[in-house]
Structure formats: C-alpha cells, structure tokens
C-alpha positions as CSV (number, residue, x, y, z in Angstrom):
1,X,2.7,-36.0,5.9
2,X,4.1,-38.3,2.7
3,X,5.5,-37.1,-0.3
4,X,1.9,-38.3,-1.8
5,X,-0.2,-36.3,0.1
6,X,1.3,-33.5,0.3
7,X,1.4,-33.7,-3.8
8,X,-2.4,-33.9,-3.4
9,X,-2.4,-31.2,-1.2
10,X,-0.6,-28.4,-3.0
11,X,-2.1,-29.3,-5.8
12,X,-5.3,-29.0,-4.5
13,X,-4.8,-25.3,-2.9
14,X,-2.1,-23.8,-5.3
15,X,-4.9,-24.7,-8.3
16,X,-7.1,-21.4,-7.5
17,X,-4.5,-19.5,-6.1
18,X,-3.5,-18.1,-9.6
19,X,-6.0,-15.4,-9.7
20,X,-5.6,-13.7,-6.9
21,X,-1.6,-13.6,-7.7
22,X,-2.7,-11.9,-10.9
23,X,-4.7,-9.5,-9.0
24,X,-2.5,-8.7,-6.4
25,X,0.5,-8.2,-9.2
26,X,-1.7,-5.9,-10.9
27,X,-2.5,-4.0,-7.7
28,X,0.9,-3.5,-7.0
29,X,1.8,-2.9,-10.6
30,X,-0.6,0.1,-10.2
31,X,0.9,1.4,-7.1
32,X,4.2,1.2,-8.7
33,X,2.4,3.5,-12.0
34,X,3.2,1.0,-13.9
35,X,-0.5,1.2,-15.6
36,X,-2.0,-0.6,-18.9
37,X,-1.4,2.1,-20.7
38,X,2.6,1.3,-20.7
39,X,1.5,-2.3,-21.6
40,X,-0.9,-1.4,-24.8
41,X,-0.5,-2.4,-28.4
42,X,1.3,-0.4,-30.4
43,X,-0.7,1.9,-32.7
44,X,1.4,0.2,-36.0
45,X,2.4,-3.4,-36.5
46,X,5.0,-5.2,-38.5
47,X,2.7,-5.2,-41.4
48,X,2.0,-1.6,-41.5
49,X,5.5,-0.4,-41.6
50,X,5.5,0.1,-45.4
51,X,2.4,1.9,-45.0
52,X,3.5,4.0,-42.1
53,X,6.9,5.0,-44.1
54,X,4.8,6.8,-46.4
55,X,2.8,8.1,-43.9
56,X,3.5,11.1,-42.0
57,X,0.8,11.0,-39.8
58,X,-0.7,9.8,-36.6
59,X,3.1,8.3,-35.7
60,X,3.4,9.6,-31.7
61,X,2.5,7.0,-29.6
62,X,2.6,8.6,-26.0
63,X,2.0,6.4,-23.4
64,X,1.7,8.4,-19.7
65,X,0.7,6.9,-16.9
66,X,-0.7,8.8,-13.4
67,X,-0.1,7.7,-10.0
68,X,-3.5,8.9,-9.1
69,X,-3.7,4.9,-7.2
70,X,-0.2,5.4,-5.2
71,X,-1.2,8.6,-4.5
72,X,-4.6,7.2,-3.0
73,X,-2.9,4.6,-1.2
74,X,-0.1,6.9,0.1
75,X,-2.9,9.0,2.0
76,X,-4.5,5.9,3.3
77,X,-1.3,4.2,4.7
78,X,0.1,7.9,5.7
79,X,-3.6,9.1,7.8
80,X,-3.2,5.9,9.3
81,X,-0.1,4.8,10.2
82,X,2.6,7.8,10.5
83,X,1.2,7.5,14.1
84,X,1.0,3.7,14.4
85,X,-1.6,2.3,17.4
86,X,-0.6,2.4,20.4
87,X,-1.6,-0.3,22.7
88,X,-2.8,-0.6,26.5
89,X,-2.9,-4.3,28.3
90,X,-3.7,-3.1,32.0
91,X,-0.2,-3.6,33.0
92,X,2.7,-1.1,32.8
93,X,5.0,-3.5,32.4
94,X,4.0,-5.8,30.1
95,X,2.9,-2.0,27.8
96,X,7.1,-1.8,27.8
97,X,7.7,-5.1,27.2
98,X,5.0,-4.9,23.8
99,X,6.2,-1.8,23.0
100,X,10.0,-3.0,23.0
101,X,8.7,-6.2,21.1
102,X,7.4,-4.2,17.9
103,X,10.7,-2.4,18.1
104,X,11.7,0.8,15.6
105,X,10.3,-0.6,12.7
106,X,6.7,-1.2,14.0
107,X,5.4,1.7,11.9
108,X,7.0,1.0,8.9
109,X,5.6,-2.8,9.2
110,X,2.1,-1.2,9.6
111,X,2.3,0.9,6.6
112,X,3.1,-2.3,4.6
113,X,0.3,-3.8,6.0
114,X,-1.7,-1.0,4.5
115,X,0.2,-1.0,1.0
116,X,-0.4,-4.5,0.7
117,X,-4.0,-4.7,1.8
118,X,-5.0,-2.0,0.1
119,X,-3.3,-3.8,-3.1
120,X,-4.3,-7.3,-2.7
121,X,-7.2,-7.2,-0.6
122,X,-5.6,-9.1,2.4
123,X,-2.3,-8.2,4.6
124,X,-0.6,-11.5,5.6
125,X,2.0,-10.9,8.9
126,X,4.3,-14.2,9.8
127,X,5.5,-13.9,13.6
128,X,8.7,-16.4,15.2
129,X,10.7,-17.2,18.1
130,X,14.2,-16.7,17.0
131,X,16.9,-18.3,18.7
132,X,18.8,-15.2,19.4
133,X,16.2,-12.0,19.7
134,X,13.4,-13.8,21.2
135,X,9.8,-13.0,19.5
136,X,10.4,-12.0,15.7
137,X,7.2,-10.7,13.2
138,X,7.5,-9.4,9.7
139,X,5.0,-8.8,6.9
140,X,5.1,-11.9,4.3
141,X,3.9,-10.4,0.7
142,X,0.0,-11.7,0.2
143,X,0.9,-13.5,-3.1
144,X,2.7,-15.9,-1.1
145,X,0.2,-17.3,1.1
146,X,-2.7,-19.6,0.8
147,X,-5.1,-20.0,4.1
148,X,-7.2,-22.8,4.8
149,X,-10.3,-21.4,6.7
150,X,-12.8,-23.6,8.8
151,X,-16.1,-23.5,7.3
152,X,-17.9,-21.8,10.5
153,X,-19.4,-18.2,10.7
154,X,-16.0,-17.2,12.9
155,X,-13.8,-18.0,10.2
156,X,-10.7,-19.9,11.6
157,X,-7.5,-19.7,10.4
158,X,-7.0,-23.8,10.0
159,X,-3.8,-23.6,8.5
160,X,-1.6,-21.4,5.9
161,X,0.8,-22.6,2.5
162,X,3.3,-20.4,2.1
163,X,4.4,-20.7,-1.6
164,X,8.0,-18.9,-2.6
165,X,10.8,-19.4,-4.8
166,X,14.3,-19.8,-3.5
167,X,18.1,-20.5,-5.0
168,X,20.6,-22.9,-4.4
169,X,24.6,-22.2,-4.0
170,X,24.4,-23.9,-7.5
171,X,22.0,-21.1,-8.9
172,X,19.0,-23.5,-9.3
173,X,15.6,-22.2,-8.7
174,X,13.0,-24.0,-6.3
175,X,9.7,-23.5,-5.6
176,X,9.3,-23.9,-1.9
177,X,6.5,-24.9,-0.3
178,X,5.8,-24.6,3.7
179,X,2.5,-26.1,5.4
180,X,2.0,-24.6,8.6
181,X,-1.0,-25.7,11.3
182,X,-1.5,-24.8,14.8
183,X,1.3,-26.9,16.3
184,X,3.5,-27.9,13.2
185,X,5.0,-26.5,10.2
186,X,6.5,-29.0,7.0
187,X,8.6,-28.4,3.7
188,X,8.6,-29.2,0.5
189,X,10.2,-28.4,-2.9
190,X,10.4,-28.8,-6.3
191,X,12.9,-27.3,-9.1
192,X,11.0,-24.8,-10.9
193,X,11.1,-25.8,-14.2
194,X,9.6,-29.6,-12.9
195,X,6.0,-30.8,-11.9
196,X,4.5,-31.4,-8.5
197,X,3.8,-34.5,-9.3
198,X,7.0,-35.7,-10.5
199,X,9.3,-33.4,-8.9
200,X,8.4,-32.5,-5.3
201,X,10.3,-33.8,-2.4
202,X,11.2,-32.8,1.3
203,X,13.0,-29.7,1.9
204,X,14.8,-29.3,5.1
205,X,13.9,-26.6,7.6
206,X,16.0,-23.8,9.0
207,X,16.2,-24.9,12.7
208,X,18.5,-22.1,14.0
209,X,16.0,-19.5,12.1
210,X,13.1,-20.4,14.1
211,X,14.6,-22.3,17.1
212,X,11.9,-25.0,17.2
213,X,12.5,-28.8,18.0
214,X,12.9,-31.4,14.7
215,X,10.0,-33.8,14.3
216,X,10.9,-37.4,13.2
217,X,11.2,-36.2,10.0
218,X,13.4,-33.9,8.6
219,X,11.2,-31.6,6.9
220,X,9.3,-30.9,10.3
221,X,9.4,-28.7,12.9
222,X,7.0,-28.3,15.9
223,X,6.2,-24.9,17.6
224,X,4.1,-24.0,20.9
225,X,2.4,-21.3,19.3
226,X,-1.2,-22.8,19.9
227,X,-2.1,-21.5,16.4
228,X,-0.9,-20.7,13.3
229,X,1.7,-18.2,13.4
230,X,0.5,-16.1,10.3
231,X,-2.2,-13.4,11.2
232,X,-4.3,-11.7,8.6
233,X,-5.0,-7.9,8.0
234,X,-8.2,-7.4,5.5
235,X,-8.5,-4.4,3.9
236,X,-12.0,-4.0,4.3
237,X,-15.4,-5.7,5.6
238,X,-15.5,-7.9,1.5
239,X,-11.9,-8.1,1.4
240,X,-11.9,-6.1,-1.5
241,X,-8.7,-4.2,-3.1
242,X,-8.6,-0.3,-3.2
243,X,-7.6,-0.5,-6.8
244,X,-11.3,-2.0,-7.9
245,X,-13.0,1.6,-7.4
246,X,-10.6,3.1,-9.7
247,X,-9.0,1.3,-12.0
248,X,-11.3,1.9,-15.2
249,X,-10.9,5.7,-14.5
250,X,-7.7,5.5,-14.4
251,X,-6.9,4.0,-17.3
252,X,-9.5,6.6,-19.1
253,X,-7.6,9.7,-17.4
254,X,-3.8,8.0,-19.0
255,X,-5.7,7.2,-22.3
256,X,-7.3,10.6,-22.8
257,X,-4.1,12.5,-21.7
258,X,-1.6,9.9,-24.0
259,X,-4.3,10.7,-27.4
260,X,-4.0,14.1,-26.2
261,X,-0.2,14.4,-26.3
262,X,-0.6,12.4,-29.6
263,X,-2.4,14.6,-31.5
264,X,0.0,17.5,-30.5
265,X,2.6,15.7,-32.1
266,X,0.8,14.6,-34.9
267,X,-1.8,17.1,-36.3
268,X,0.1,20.3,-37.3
269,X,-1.6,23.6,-37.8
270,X,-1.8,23.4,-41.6
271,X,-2.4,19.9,-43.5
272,X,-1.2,19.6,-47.2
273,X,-4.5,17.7,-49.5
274,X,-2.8,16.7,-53.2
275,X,-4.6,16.2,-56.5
276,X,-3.5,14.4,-58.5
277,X,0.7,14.6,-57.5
278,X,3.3,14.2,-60.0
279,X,5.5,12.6,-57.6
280,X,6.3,8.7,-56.1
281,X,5.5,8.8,-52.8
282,X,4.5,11.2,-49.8
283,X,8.1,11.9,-48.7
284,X,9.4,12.6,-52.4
285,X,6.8,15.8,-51.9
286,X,8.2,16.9,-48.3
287,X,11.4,16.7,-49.7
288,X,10.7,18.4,-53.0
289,X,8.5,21.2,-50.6
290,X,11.3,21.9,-48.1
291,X,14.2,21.8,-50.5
292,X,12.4,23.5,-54.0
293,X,9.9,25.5,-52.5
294,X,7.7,23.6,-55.3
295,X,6.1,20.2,-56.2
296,X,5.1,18.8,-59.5
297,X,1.2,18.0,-60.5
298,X,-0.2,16.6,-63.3
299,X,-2.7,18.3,-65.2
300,X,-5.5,17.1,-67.4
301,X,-6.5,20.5,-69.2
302,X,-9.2,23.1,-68.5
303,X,-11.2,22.4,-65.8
304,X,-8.9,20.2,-63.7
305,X,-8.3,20.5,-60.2
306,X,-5.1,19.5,-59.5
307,X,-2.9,21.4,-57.4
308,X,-2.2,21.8,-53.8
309,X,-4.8,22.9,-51.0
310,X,-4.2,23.2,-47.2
311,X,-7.1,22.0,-44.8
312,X,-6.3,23.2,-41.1
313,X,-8.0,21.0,-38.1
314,X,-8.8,22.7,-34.7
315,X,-8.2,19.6,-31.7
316,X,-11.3,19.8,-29.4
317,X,-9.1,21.0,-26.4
318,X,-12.4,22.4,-24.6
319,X,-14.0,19.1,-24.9
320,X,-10.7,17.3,-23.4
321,X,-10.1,19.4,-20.5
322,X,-13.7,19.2,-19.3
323,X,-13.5,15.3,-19.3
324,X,-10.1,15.6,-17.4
325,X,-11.5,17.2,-15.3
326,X,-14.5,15.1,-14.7
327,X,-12.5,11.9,-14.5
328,X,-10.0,13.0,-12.3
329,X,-13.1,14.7,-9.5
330,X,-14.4,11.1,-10.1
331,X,-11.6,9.2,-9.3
332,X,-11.0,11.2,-5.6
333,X,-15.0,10.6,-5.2
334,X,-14.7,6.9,-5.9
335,X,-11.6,6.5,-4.5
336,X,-12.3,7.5,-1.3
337,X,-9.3,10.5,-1.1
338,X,-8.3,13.8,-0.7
339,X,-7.7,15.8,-4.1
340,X,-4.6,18.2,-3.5
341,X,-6.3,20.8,-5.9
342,X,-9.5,20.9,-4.2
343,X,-9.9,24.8,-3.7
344,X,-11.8,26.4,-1.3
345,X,-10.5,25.9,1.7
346,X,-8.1,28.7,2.7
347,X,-9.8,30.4,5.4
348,X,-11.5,26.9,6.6
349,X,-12.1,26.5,10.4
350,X,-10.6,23.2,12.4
351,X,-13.6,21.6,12.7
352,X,-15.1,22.3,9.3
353,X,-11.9,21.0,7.9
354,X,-13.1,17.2,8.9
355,X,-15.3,17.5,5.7
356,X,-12.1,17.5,3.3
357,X,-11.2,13.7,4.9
358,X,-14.6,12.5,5.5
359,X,-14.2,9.6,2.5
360,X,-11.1,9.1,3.6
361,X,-12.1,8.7,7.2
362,X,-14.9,6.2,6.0
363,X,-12.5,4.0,4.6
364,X,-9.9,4.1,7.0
365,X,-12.6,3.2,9.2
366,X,-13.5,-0.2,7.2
367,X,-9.8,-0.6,7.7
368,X,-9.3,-0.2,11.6
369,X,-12.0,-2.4,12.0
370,X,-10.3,-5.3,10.3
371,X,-6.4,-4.4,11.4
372,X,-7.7,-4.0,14.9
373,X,-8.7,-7.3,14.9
374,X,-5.2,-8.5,13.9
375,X,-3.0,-6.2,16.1
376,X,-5.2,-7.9,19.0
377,X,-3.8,-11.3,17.8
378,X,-0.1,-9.9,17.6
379,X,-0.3,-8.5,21.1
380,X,-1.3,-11.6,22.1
381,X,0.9,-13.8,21.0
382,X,3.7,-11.1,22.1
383,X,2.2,-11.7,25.6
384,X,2.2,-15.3,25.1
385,X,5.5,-15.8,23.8
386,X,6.6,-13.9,27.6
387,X,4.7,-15.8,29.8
388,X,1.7,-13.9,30.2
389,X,-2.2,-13.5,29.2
390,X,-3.9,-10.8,27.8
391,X,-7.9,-10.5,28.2
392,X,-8.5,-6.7,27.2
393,X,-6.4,-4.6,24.5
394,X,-7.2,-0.8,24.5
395,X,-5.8,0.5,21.2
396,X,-5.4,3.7,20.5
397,X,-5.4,5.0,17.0
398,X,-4.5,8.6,15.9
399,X,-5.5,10.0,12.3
400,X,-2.9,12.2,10.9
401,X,-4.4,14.8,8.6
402,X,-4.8,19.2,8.9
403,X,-6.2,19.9,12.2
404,X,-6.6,22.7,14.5
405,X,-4.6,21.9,17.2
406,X,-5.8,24.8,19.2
407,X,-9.3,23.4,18.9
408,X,-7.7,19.7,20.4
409,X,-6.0,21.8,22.6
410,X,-9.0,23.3,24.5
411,X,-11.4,20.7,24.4
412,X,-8.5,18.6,26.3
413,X,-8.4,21.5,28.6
414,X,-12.2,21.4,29.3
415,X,-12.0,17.9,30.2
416,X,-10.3,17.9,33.1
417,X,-12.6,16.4,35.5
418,X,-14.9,14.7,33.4
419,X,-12.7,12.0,31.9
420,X,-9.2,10.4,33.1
421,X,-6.0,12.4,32.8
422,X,-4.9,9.1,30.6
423,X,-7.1,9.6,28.1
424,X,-6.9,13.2,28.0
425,X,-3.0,12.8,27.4
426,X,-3.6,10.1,24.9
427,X,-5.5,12.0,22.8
428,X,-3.7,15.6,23.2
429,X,-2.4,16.6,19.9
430,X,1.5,17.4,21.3
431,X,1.6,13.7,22.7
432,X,2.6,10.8,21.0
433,X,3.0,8.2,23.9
434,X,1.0,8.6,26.6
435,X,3.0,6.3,29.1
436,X,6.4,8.8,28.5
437,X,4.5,12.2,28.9
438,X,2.5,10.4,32.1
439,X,6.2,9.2,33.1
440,X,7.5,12.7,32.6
441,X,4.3,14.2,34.2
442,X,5.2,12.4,37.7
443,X,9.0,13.4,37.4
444,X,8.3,17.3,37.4
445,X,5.9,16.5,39.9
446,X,8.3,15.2,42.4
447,X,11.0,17.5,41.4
448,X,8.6,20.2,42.4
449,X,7.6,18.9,45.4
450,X,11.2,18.8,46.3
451,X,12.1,22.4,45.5
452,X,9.2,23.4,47.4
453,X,10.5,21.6,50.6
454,X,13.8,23.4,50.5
455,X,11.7,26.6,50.2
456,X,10.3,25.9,53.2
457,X,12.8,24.6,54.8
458,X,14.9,28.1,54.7
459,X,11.5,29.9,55.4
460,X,11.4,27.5,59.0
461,X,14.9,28.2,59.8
462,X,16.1,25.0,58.4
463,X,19.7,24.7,57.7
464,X,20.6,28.7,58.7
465,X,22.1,31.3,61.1
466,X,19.0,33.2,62.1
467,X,19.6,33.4,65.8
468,X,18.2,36.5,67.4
469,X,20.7,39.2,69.1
C-alpha cells in the first residue's frame, strides 16, 4: 500500500473511532472511581469570590465518589475467571501442549479480557510467533483497535488498525499506525503534533519481535496465520458496556452523599438572622460575636425590630437515607450483582443460595457465550501454530461464588455410573484440572495394584522360608 492510500485509509477508519475511545476512557475512568462527581464545576467561580468572602455559607464542596462499578465488575471478572476455562481437544497431548501455551498468566489475561469488555464493550487479544518462545498472545487495550468487518450475517473479521502512540530515543512522540489482514500486516507513522495528510510516512517493523519474513517493502511483513491475528471477546450479545446500566445511579448515589456531607459542614445548628446591623460586613459581626460577646444594631425608635434572632434548620436526614438506600438496591438490581449487605441469608441452604447470584449468573452467561467463541479461536490458532487441527473444543467453565460443597460432593457421588468418571472429576468441587487428578487417579491405582501383589506374593510363599518340618 502507498503512502496515499493508506492516508485515505486511516483517515477513513480513525474518523468514527473517536467515540468509542471516549466511551471506553469513561468506562475505565469509572472502574478506576474516578467518577463525574470529581470532574464537576465548582459550586463558586472567579466572580463570586467577593461574594463568597462575605459569606459564610454553603462553602464545603465535597466531592466522593463510590466504586459501586469496580465493585460490579470485580464480581463479574472474579465469578468468572479465578477459575479460568479449561479446555479439552480429544487429544492428551496436544491438552499439555495448550495448556503449556497459555502459560501462568492465562487467568490473569482472562480477567483483563473481562475488565476491558465489561468497560468498553469489546475485549481485543493480539496473538504472535515470537522468534524465541514460539506462540506469544496478550490482551491489546480496546481503544487501540479499529476492525474492519465483512458486511455478511457471520461477521468476518476482514482486517484490524491498531492505532498507538510511541517515543523515539530523541523523546518525540508518534502516532503509530499498523494495518493488519489475513496474510500481511504494514506500518505507518506520523509525529503527533502533525497531520495525516501531511505528515504520515512508513514506519519500519520489528522483525525479531514477530519473526516474520520482510515484504519488498520495508514497512511489511507477511505472516502464515490464515487470518488476522487479533481475536475479539464481546461483552455481551449488543456489545454493550456494563457501565450503561449504571452509570446515572451512580452519579445520583455520589451527588446525594457529596450534598449530604455538604450540608454537614455548612448548616450549623443555630443560624444568626440580622436587622438592620451596625456593622461593615458579615465577618466584622463573627468577629465582634466571638471576641465581645456583643454586636452593634442600629435602631430607629419605638417599634423597630432590629436586633439579632436565631433561626435553626433540621436537614431532612430521613428523606436522604431512604433514597440511599433505594439508589444503591437499584444499582445491584440494574447492575446485575451481588450486594455485600443483602441480609437474610445466614442460615441459607446450598442450593437456595443460587438465588443470591442469579443476575449475576445471567450476565456472566451473555458473557460465556461471546468469550467462548473467542477462546475457540485462540485454541485454534495454538493448535495451528504446532502443526495440528482442531475440529471440537470442550470447554469447561467453573463459576466461583458460595456453594455447598457437600451438596457437589454427593451429587458427584450419585453419578457414578450414569455419566463418565471425566466429567464427574471435572466438575467436582476439590478439582481444578481434571487431566492432573485423572493422572493422579491412575498412579494410586497402579501403586495399589503393586502392593497388593507383594501381599500376595508372601501369602503364596513367594520370596520366604516356609518349608514344612
């Protein structure tokens, strides 16, 4: 691709891209508590200071934010993913070679698939072929990517712009801009203080980071992926972010609580009303109250009302609580969580204890639908990337949340028989990885079958004295 078309070309995608940075930001600005309420106008401007320095009053301007979002997206990623999926091709040992593939950090990288889906709406993961550690994958933040989808009811991933910014051993800053299809992946840049137009020009790649063969030109580099190397992980079935459900409440809960806090500060038990004060200004009277015990008035003769009078104001802290209180039950409800102060549910049996995560479960479930659809494409190309095919994937997903284990315990128990011993140990609640505790399972098995031959073996006469006199 020129320098020309590829100017059209960014232009083209990077021009609608703007809004869903924003959103994304803001989602993650959220998860991070950094809510609007931190970002508000302050209560008095430059043109109200001389005002306000007269002015005792309404000065607090609290501003405190909830995590009530991170704390929805924490339950999410952590019912999910503390137990990542497990995964089951049909062949032992191509099961060690995936599992050795995703490596220690698997479940971390699925819990920032979560975080980021649940923020933006869309996951993005980025998988290589590096020259040293063979097949490399990480999770790519979603603000950086731009997909190009085919226009048919499978929506295919055609190709992906990855937009980032990068610096040079000089310091500069440069907007860096990769194009990557099913079989070849160019760069561009641009310093970025300049325009695309103007300023954009090749950028070349980092061979030895992705071990691919150079192109004729020195901004390509070709792959044998079959298909572009980014995979995407929606959050739900509309691509939708969590924070959409929630965000209004949320803002109500901080704005109600911050006013609350405010008038605390503010509104004292007793308020001072003044007729017709002898003095300059307000704090000429605090000063001559707290220092005199006394203020001056000015009086007109008989009949005049000037003086001092004290009007106490009662904050409607009733009224407050019980909208707390409703906005905070709403935003569990809406957000699709598990309160920590729901009550209740002390003496609560296993199975009636699936009620407390039933909204959660409904929209993990959205998720798993979508994520299982891109941890099929990972495994894939894994296999690929070894030599191999892959037709079926048996994933195995394992919600972590309060459970009777006793409960999972016996039903386990009563299915000997009925179902497979695999599935039976997958879904035990002491095991985590059903090919180890199978592994393990055959071990004791042979080493009891050994001990038992030596049993008999000294019961035969085997290996003894035992001659009759």
């Amino acid at each position: 691709m020129d320098l020309e078309a590829a100017k059209k070309l960014i232009k083209k995608y990077t021009a609608g891209h703007a809004d869903f940075v924003a959103r994304a930001a803001e989602g993650e600005r959220y998860y991070r508590v950094q809510n609007d309420i931190l970002f508000r106008p302050a209560k008095k401007g430059a043109e109200q200071e001389t005002i306000d320095a007269v002015n005792p009053l309404r000065q607090a301007d609290n501003r405190i934010p909830f995590s009530f979002y991170k704390l929805l997206v924490n339950q999410k990623a952590g019912y999910m993913f503390t137990a990542p999926p497990l995964f089951d091709v049909g062949s032992d040992e191509l099961n060690k070679i995936i599992a050795d593939t995703l490596g220690d950090t698997y479940a971390r990288k699925c819990k920032d698939l979560c975080v980021n889906a649940s923020n933006a709406g869309v996951a993005w993961l980025h998988y290589w072929m590096d020259s040293e550690k063979g097949f490399r994958y990480g999770v790519v933040p979603s603000y950086e990517i731009i997909p190009v989808w085919s226009h048919k009811l499978d929506k295919e991933l055609l190709a992906v712009l990855r937009v980032y910014k990068d610096f040079d051993d000089v310091g500069d800053e440069w907007d860096i801009y990769e194009y990557w299809t099913a079989d070849l992946c160019e760069t561009f840049r641009k310093k970025s203080a300049d325009d695309i137009m103007t300023g954009l020009q090749f950028c070349p790649m980092f061979i030895d980071f992705y071990n691919a063969g150079l192109s004729d030109a020195e901004n390509q580099i070709r792959h044998n992926y079959g298909r572009v190397p980014f995979i995407p992980f929606f959050n739900n079935n509309t691509s939708s972010r969590d924070l959409d459900d929630t965000k209004k409440l949320i803002d109500s809960y901080d704005k109600t609580f911050s006013g609350f806090v405010d008038d605390l500060e503010d509104i004292q038990e007793i308020i001072f009303i003044l007729t017709n004060y002898g003095g300059e200004n307000l704090q000429e009277f605090l000063k001559d109250l707290k220092y005199y015990k006394a203020i001056q008035v000015d009086s007109s003769g008989d009949g005049d009302k000037s003086g001092v009078s004290t009007l106490n104001i009662d904050i409607p802290v009733e009224a407050r609580k019980t909208l707390l209180e409703i906005t905070r039950k709403a935003i569990f409800d809406t957000g699709q969580g598990v309160d920590p102060q729901q009550q209740g549910l002390d003496s609560t049996s296993g199975e009636a204890m699936k009620f407390l995560y039933a909204l959660l479960e409904i929209k993990a479930g959205l998720m798993e639908t979508e994520f299982r659809i891109g941890f099929g494409e990972l495994v894939r190309a894994i296999a690929q990337a070894h030599g191999q095919t892959v037709k079926f994937i048996t994933q195995t997903w394992t919600r972590t949340s309060i459970r009777n284990d006793a409960e999972l315990a016996s039903m386990c128990s009563q299915s000997v028989g009925i179902i497979s011993n695999k599935t039976i140990i997958k879904n035990h609640p002491f095991v985590e990885n059903a090919e180890q505790e199978e592994a393990q399972l055959q071990k004791e098995k042979e080493e009891a079958a050994a001990q038992l031959n030596g049993y008999n073996g000294l019961f035969n006469g085997e290996g003894g004295d035992n001659d009759d006199v």
